[in-house]
C-alpha positions as CSV (number, residue, x, y, z in Angstrom):
1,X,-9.5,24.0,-17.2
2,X,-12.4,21.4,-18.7
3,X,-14.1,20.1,-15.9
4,X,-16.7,16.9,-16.1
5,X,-17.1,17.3,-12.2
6,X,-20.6,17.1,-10.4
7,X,-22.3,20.3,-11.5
8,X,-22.4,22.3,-7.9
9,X,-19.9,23.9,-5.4
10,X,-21.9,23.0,-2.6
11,X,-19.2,21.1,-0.2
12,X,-22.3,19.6,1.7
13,X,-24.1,18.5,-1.6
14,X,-23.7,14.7,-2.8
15,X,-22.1,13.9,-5.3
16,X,-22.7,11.9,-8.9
17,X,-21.6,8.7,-9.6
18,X,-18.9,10.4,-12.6
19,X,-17.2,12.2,-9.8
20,X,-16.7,9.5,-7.9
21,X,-15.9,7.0,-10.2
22,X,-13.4,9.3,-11.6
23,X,-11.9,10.1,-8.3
24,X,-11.0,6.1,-8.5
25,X,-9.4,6.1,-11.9
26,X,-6.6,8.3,-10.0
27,X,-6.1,5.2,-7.2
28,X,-5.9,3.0,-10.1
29,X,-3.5,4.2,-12.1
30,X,-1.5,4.7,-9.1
31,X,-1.5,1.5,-7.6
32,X,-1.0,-0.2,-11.1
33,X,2.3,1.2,-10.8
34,X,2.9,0.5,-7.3
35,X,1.4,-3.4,-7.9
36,X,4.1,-3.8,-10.0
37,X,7.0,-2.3,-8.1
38,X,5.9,-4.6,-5.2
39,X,5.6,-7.7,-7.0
40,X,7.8,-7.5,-9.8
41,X,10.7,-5.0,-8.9
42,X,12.7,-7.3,-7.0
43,X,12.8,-10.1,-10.0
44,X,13.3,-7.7,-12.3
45,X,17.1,-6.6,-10.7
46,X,17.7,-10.2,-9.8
47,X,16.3,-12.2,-13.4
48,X,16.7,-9.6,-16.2
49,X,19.2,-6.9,-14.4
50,X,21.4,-9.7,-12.8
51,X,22.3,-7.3,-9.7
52,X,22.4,-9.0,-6.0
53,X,19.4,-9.5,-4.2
54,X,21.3,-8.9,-0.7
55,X,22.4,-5.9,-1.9
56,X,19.2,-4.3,-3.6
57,X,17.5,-5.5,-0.6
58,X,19.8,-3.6,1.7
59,X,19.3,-0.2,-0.8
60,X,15.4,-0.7,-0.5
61,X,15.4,-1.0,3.2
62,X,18.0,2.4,3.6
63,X,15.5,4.0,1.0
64,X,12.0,3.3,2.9
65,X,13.5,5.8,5.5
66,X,13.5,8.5,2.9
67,X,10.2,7.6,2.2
68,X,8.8,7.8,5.5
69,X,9.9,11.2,6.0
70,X,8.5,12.3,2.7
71,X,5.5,11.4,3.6
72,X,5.9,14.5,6.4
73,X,7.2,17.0,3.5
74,X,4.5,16.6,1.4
75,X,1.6,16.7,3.6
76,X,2.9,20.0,4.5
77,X,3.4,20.7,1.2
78,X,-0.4,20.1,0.0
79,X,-1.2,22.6,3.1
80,X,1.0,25.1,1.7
81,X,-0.4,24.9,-1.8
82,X,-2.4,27.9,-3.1
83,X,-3.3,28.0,-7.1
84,X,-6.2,28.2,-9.3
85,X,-6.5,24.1,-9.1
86,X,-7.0,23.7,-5.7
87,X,-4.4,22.4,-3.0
88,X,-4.2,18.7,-4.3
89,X,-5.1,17.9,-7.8
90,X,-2.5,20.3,-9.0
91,X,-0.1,18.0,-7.6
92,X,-1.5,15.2,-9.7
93,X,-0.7,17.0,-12.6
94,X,2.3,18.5,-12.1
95,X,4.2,15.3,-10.8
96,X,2.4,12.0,-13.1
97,X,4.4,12.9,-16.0
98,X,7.7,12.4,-14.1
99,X,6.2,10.0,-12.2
100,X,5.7,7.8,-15.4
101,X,8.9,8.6,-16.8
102,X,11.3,7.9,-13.5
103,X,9.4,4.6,-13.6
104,X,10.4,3.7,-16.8
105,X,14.1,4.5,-16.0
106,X,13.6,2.1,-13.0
107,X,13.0,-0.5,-14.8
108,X,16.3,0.4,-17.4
109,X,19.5,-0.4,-15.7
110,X,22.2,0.5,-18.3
111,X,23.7,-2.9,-19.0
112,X,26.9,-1.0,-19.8
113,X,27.2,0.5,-16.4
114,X,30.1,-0.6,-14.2
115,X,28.6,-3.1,-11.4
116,X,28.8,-0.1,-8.9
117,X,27.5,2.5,-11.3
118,X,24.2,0.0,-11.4
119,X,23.7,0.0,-8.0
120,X,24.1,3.9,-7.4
121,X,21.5,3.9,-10.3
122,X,19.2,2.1,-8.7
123,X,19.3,3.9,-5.7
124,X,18.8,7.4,-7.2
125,X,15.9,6.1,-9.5
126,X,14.3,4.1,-6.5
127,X,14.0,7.2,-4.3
128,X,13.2,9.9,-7.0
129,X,10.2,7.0,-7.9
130,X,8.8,6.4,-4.8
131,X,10.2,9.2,-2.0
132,X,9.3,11.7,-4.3
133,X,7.3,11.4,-7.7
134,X,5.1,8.4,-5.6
135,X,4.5,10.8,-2.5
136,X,4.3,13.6,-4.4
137,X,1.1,12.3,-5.9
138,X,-0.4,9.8,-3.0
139,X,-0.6,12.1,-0.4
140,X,-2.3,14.9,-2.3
141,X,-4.7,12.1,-4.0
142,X,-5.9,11.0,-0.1
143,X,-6.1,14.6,0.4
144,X,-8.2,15.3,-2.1
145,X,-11.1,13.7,-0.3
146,X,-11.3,16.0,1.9
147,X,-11.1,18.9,-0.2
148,X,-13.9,17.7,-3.1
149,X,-16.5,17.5,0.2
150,X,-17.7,17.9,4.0
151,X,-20.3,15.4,3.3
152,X,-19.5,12.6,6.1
153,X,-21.3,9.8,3.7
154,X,-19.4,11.4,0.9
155,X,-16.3,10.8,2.2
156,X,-17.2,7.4,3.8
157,X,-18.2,7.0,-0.4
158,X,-15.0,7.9,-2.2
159,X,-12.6,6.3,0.5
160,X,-14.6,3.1,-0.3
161,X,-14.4,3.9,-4.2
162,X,-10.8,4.6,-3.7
163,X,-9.9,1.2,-2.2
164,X,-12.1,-1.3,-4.5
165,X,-10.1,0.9,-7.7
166,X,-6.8,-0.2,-5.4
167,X,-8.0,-3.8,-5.2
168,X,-8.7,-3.7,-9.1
169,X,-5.7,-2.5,-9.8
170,X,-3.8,-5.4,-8.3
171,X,-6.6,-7.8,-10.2
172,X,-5.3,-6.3,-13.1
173,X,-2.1,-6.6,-13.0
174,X,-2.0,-9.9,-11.9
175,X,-3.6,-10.6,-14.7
176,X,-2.0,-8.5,-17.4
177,X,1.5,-8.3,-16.3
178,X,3.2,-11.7,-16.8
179,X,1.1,-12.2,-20.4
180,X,2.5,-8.6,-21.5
181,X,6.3,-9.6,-20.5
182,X,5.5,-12.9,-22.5
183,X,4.1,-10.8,-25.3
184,X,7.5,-8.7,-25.3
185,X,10.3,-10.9,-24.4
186,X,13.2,-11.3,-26.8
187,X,14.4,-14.8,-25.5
188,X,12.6,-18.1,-26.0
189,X,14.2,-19.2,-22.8
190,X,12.6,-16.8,-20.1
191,X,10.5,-13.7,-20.3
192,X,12.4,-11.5,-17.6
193,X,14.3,-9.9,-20.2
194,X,14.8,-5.7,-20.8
195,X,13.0,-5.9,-23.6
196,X,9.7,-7.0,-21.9
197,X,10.2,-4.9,-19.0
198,X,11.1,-1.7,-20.5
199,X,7.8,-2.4,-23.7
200,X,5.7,-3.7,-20.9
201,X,6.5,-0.4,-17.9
202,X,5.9,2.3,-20.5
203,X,2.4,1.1,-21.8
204,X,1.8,0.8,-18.0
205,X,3.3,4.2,-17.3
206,X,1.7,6.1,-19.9
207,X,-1.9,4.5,-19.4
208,X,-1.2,5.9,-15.2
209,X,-0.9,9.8,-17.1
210,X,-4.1,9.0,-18.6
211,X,-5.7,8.2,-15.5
212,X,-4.3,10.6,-13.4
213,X,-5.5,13.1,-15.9
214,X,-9.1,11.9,-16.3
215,X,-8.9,12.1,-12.0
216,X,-8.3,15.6,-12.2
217,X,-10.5,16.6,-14.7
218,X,-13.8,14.6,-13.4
219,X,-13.3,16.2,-9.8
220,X,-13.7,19.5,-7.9
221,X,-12.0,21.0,-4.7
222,X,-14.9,22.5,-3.2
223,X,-13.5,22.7,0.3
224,X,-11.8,26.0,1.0
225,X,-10.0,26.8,3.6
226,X,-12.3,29.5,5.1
227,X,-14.8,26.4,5.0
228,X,-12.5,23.8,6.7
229,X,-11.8,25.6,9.3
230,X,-15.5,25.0,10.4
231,X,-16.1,21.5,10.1
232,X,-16.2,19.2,13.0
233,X,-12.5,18.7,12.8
234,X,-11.6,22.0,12.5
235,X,-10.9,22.6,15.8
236,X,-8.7,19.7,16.8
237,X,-7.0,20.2,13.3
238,X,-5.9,23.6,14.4
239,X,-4.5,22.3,18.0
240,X,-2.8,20.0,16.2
241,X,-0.9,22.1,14.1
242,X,0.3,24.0,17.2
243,X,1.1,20.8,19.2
244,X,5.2,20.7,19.8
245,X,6.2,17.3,17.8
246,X,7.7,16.1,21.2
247,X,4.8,16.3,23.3
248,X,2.6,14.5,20.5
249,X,5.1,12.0,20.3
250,X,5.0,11.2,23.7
251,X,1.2,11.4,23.5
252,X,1.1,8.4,21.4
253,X,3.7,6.2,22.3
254,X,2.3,6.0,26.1
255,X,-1.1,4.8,24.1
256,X,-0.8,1.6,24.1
257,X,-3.5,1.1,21.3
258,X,-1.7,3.4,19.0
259,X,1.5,1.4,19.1
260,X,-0.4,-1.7,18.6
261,X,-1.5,-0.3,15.8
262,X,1.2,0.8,14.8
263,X,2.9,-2.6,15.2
264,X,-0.4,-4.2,13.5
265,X,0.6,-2.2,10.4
266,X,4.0,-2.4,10.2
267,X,3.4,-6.0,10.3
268,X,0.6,-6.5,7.9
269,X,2.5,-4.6,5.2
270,X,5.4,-6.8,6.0
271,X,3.7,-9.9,5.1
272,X,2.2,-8.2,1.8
273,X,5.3,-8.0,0.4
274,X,6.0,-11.6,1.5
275,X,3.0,-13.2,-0.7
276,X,3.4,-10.0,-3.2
277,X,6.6,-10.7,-4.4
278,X,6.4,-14.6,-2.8
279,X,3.5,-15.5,-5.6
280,X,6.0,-14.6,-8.4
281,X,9.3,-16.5,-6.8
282,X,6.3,-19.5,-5.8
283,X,4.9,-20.1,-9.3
284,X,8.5,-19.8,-10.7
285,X,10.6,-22.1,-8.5
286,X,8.0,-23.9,-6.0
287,X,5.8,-25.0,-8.6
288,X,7.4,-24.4,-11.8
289,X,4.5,-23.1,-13.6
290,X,3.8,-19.7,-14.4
291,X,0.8,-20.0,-15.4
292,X,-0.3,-20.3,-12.0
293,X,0.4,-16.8,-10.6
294,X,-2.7,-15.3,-11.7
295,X,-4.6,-17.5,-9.8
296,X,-2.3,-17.1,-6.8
297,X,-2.4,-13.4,-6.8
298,X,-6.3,-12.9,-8.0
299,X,-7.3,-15.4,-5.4
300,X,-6.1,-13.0,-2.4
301,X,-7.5,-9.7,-4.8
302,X,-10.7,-10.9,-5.8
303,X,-11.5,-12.0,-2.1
304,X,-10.6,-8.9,-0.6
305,X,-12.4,-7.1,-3.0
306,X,-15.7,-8.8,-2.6
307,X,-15.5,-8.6,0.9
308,X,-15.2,-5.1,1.1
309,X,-18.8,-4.6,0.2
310,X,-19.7,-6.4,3.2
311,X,-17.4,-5.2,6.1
312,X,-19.5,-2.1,6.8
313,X,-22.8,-4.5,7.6
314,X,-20.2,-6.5,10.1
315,X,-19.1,-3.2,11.6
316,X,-22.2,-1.9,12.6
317,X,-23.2,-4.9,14.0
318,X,-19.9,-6.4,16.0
319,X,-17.5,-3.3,16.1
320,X,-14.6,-2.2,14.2
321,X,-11.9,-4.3,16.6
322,X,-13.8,-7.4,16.3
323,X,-13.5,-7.7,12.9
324,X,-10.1,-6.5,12.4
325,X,-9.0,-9.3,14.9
326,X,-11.1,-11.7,12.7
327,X,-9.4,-10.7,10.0
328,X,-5.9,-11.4,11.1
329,X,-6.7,-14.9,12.1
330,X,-8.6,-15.6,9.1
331,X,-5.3,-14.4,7.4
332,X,-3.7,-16.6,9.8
333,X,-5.6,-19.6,8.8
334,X,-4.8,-18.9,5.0
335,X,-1.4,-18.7,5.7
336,X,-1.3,-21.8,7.6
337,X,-3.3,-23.9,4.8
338,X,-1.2,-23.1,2.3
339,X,1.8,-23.7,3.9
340,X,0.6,-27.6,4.7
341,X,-2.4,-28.3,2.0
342,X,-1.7,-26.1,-1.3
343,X,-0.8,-28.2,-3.8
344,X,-3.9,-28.7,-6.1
345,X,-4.8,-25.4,-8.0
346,X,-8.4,-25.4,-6.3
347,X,-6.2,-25.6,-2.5
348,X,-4.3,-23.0,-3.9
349,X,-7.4,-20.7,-5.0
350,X,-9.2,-21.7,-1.3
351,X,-6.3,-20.7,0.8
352,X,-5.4,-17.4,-0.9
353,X,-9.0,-16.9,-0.7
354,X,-8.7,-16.9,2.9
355,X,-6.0,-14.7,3.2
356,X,-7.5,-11.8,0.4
357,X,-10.8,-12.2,3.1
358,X,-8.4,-11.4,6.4
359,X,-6.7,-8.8,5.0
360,X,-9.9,-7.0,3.6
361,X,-11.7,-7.4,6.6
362,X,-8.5,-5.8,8.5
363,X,-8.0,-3.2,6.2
364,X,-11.5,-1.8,5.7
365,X,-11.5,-1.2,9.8
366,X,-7.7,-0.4,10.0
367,X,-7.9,3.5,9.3
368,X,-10.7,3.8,11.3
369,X,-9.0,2.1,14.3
370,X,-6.4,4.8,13.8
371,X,-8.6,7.5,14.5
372,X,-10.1,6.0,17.3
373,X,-6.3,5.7,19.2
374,X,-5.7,9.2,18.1
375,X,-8.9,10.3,19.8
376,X,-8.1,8.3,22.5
377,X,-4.7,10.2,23.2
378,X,-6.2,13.4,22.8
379,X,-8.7,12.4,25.8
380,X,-6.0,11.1,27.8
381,X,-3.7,13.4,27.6
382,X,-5.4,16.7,26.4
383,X,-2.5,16.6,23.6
384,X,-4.4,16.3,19.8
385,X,-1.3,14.4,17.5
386,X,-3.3,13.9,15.0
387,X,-1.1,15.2,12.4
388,X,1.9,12.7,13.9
389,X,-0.7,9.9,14.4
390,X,-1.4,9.4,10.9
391,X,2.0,10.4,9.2
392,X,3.7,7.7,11.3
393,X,1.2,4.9,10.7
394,X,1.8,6.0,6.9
395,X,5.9,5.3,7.8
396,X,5.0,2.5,9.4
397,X,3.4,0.9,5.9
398,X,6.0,2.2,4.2
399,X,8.6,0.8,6.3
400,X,6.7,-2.7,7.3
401,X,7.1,-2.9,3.0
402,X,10.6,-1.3,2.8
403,X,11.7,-4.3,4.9
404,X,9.9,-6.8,4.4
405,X,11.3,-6.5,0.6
406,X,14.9,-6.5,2.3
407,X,14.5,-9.3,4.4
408,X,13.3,-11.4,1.2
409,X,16.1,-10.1,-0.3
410,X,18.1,-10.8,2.4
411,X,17.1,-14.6,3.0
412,X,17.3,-15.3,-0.9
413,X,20.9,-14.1,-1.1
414,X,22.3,-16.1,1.9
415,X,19.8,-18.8,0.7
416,X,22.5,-19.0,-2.7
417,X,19.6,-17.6,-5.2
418,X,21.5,-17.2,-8.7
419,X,19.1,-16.2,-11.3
420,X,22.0,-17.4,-14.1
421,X,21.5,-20.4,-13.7
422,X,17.9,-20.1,-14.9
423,X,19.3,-19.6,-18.7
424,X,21.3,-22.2,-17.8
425,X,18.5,-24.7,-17.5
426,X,20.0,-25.7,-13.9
427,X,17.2,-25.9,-11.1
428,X,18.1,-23.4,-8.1
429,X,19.8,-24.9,-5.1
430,X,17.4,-27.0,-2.3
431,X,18.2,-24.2,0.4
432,X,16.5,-21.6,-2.4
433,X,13.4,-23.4,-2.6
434,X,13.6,-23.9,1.7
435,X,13.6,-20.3,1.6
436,X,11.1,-19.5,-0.7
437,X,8.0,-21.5,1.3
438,X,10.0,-20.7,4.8
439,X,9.1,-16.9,3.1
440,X,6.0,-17.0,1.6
441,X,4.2,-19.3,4.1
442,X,5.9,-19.2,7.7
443,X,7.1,-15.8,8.5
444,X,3.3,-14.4,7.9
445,X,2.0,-17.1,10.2
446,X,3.7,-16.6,12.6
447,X,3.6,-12.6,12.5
448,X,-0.3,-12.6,12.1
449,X,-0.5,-15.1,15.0
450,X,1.9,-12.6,17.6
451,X,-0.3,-10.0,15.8
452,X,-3.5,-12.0,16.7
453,X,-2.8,-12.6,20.2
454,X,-1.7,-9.1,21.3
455,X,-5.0,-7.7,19.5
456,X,-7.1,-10.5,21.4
457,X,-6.0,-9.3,24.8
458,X,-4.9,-6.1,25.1
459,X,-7.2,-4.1,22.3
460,X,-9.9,-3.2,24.3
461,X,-10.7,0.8,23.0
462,X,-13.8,0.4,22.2
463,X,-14.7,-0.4,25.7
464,X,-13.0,2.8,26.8
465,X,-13.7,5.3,24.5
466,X,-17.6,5.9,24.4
467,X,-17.1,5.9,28.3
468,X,-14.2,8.5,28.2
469,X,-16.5,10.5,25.1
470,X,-18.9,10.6,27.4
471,X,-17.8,12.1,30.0
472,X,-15.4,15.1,28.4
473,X,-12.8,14.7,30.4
474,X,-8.9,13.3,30.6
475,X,-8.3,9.3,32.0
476,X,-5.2,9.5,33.9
């Protein structure tokens, strides 16, 4: 196979800008797709596929279940993986293709099905997109970091690279995807029309092969496993694998900092969806105007991008906590301004600023926090979960977006949402537009407060843990 990968198999060696840079194109054509099933999925059954929001929502929620345990299959899939491509990037290859295609089918509800028919549909295509094809390519890709290098400020590097080519990704979509469903529409009246959608998700598909490709080919596995098994986390890796899934369990839900963690991102991927999908149902029905959602969504993007390149400076200096609680009540504050002050397009841009700053503050310390609970339990209770520890905070994303899309869909049922009456020129009922800011602005308040609070005063690991490193030996 061609490979434009750093020129050495040294797993300790650094490696050239190409490398990483192409290890981000994989993240970005990824998370283009996933962008787009977060924000734009749920308009697309309701507005151009005219199924039941209550319904779809209740089929998303059921389907994030599958999705969480994939997550498990897969990782032990990756380990199981032996062929001339390495343990990960095979994967990449073998499962874009259907990756692209199931996404297109997605987004292609057979007009001519019986109303039933759709909704089976929708189920299969939902969970062979994101339980399997999705998984089937993430988990490998975060693998993969571990497998190009042992080089700790390597790895620090492309987890860094990976998440600013995440955050672009969502820039770029923001920006792209309404102006391309514009471009494609076959009504004058709206643009949320199977045409658009089905034009619009295969030049978006087919661009994600591309990437995915030009991932593979620009990096190297250079990690055996003869070589793994002697780096620093060889050993506890190893334990882990032979700890019974019951006694890690137990391990980690009588750690109070993992489950607030836990919680934490449950609850900040629950409130993603809320603005994710909210900016789209806001610009359409709150403030009538389109043309507004790429400044909505870019606001929050652009912020958290920018801040990432900072977050490290803050860390070393205050502490990983301390600036992951910051970030939830700067969140918190953005939330709140909108809610009372975001009217003007420049409010609008300032208090979606605010929240894109929280939530990249939060998330560059997040994963790290994670590891610091799972060392924590291993410590405490001689049991090493970290396997567990970091497949369940993975379901707990997964389902913290699973239902925050049902609850949305959910609220705008019962609120009397009917997206006919769009073509009909007829505004949607008061309780619709009650529910939309009650959505989009109250709910995340009030989550990232509770969230806030419990952080503020019972969060105190870093305290503990040099203390309990220290000394070698379990804290009863």
């Amino acid at each position: 196979m061609v490979s434009l990968a750093t020129n050495h198999n040294d797993p300790e060696a650094r490696l050239g800008w190409g490398e990483r840079i192409g290890y981000g194109t994989g993240q970005l054509g990824m998370n283009a797709i996933n962008a787009i099933l977060g924000s734009f999925l749920t308009i697309y059954f309701t507005n151009a596929a005219f199924l039941d929001a209550g319904i779809i929502a209740t089929i998303i929620a059921v389907s994030k279940v599958f999705d969480g345990i994939s997550d498990l299959i897969v990782g032990n899939m990756v380990d199981r993986t032996h062929s001339k491509y390495g343990k990960a990037r095979v994967w990449l290859m073998r499962m874009c293709i259907p990756f692209a295609i199931t996404t297109v089918l997605l987004f292609f509800v057979p007009q001519n099905f019986p109303t039933m028919a759709k909704y089976v549909y929708v189920f299969v295509m939902y969970n062979l997109v994101n339980a399997v094809f999705y998984t089937s390519m993430l988990v490998p890709y975060y693998s993969m970091i571990s497998l190009m290098t042992k080089n700790a400020y390597e790895r620090g590097m492309l987890g860094n690279v990976q998440q600013i080519f995440q955050t672009l990704a969502n820039v770029i979509i923001n920006t792209i995807f309404v102006a391309m469903l514009t471009a494609f529409t076959s009504s004058t009246e709206t643009i949320y029309t199977q045409q658009a959608f089905t034009i619009t998700m295969i030049i978006i598909s087919a661009a994600m092969v591309l990437l995915s490709f030009i991932c593979v080919f620009c990096t190297k596995e250079r990690v055996t496993e003869n070589e793994a098994s002697g780096t620093e986390a060889g050993t506890e890796t190893a334990k882990g694998s032979e700890t019974n899934p019951l006694v890690a369990f137990k391990a980690l839900i009588t750690n109070r900092y993992w489950v607030l963690m836990f919680f934490a991102m449950f609850v900040i991927f629950f409130v993603i969806i809320m603005y994710s999908v909210g900016n789209v149902y806001y610009s359409q029905y709150i403030y009538n105007d389109m043309s507004r959602y790429p400044w909505m969504s870019n606001a929050i993007s652009v912020a958290q991008f920018a801040i990432m390149f900072a977050t490290p400076l803050f860390m070393r200096k205050f502490g990983k906590s301390k600036i992951y609680v910051a970030g939830i009540g700067i969140m918190t504050v953005g939330f709140l301004g909108f809610g009372l002050f975001a009217n003007s397009l420049w409010t609008i841009i300032f208090f979606n600023a605010l929240k894109g700053l929280g939530l990249g503050m939060s998330g560059g310390m997040a994963m790290g926090m994670v590891a610091d609970t799972i060392t924590y339990s291993r410590l405490k209770s001689g049991v090493d979960p970290v396997g567990m520890g970091n497949a369940a905070i993975s379901a707990a994303q997964k389902l913290g977006l699973g239902f925050g899309t049902a609850v949305l869909g959910w609220v705008m049922a019962g609120a009397g949402f009917d997206p006919s009456l769009d073509l009909d020129g007829i505004a949607q009922p008061d309780t619709v537009i009650t529910a939309i800011q009650f959505l989009y602005n109250w709910i995340p308040v009030i989550l990232c407060a509770v969230i806030f609070v419990l952080l503020l005063l019972f969060y105190d690991i870093e305290k503990k843990l040099p203390a309990m490193q220290a000394d070698g030996k379990t804290e009863g």
